[in-house]
N, C-alpha and C positions, 0 to 999 in steps of 0.2 A: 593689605593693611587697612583697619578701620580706623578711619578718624574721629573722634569724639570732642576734640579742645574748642572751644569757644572763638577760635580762629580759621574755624572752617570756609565758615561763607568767605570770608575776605580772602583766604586763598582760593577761593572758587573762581571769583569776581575778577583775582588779578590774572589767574590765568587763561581764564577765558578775553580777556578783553585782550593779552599778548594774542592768542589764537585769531582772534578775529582782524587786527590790526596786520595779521601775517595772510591770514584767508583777503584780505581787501587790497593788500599789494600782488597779491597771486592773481588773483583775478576782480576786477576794480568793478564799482557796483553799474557803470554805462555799460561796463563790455556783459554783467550779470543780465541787466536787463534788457536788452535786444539779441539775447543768445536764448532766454527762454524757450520752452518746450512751447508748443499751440496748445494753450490751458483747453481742458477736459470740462472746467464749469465747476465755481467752487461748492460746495455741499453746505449747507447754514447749520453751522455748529450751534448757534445761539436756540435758533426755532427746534432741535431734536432735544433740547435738554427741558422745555416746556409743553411736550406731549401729554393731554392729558390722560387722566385714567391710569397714572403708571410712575412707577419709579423709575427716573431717567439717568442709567448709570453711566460713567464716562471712564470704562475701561481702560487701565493702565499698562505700556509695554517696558517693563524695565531687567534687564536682567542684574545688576547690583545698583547699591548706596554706599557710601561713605559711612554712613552710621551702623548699618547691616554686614558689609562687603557681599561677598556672591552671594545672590539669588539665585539664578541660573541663566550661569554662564552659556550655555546650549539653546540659548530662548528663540528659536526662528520666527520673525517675525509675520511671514505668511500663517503660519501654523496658529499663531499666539491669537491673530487680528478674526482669521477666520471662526474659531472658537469663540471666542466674544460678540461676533456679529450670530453665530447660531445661538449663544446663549440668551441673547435678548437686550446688547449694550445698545445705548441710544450712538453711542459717540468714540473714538478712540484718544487716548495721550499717549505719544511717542517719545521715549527721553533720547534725546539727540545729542548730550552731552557727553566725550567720550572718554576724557581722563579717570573720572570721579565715578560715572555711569554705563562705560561702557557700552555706546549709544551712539547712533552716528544719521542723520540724512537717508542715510539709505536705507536706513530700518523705516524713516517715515515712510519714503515710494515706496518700500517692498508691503509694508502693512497697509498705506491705502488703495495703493493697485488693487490688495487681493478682497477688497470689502466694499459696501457700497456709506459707509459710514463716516462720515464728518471725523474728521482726523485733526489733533493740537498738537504741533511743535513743540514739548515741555526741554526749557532750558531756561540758562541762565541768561534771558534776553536783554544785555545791556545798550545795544547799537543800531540805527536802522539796518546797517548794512543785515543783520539777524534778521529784521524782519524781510527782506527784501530775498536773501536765503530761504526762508521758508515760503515764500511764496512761490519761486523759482523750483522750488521740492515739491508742488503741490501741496504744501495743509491748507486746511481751511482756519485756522486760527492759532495764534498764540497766544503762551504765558506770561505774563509782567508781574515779577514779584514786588511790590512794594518796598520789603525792606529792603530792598537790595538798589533800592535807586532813588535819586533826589528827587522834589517834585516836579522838576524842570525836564529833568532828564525821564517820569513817569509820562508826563503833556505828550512830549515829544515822541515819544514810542510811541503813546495810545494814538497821537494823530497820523503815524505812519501809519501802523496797520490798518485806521480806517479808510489812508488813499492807497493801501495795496490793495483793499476788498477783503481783508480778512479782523474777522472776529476778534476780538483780545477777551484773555479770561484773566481777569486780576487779583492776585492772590494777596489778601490780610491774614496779620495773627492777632492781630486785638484792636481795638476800639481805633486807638487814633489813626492809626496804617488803613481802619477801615473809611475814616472821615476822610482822609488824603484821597484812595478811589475811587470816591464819590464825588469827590473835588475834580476830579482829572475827568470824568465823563466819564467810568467806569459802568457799562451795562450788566457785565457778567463778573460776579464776586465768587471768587471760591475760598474760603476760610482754610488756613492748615492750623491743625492743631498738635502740630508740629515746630517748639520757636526753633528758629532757625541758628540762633547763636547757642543757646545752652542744649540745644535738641532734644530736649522735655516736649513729654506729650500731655496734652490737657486735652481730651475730648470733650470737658465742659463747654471750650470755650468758644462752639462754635453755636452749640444753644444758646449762650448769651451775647454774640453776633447775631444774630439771625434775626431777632426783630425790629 
């Protein structure tokens, strides 16, 4: 089923946040954090997207959307990541989200295991226990959608990720969402020109972002 109604994100938002409230009585974020793997050493997502001499793409692993539905369903993440790293990606995004995206954590380990490239957790991150999972997975950075969180509740992510050691990529869809990121200590801005509530695409609106 494709969803299109302008109640999307908030059913996104509410079901992820049941999931995560269910993932955090299942296993509670002390017992998350001293069960840890022995980190491998994170990769700096920020420093591979500012190489210069080159367009610095940040390849995406998704096998559907809600606005799309399937893309492909068969999408193996070894397979998908390794292609991208021969093709010449600076960087990977992993969609971890699994109702909506078909996406799960272990698509992040099986795609950065198989590459040597800075890997993002793309989800719906509303809660540290999120970022503290993706740390435990190995990325090297997540997603923080603006419209999708207060500014209190943006602070507060952005300052987790920077005591987990990992990167945040902050995503606006227009001017004020973009002034809010900026406000939070936003280093890395990625524009969608994609809105999220009526899911119109304006690729204008990231040339007039951008300066």
């Amino acid at each position: 089923m494709v969803l299109t109604s302008s109640s999307l994100l908030a059913r996104i938002l509410a079901r992820t946040r049941q999931r995560v409230l269910e993932r955090r009585r299942a296993f509670p974020i002390d017992r998350l954090q001293v069960t840890a793997p022995t980190p491998t050493g994170r990769r700096p997502f920020a420093q591979a997207l500012i190489r210069p001499g080159r367009i610095n793409v940040i390849a995406e692993f998704k096998r559907r959307s809600p606005s799309r539905g399937a893309i492909r369903e068969d999408l193996h993440p070894v397979q998908v990541a390794q292609a991208y790293e021969i093709g010449g990606a600076a960087a990977l995004s992993v969609l971890t989200e699994h109702e909506f995206f078909g996406g799960s954590l272990e698509d992040l380990r099986e795609a950065r295991g198989a590459t040597l490239l800075p890997t993002l957790r793309k989800d719906f991150i509303v809660d540290p226990y999120q970022i503290w999972e993706a740390w435990y997975a190995g990325a090297d950075a997540i997603l923080l959608i603006v419209g999708a969180l207060s500014d209190a509740e943006l602070a507060e992510l952005h300052a987790t990720a920077a005591e987990v050691g990992l990167d945040a990529v902050v995503e606006v869809h227009d001017r004020l969402e973009l002034e809010r990121a900026l406000a939070a200590g936003a280093r890395i801005v990625g524009v969608n020109s994609r809105d999220l509530h009526t899911l119109e695409v304006n690729l204008e609106r990231a040339f007039s972002l951008a300066p």
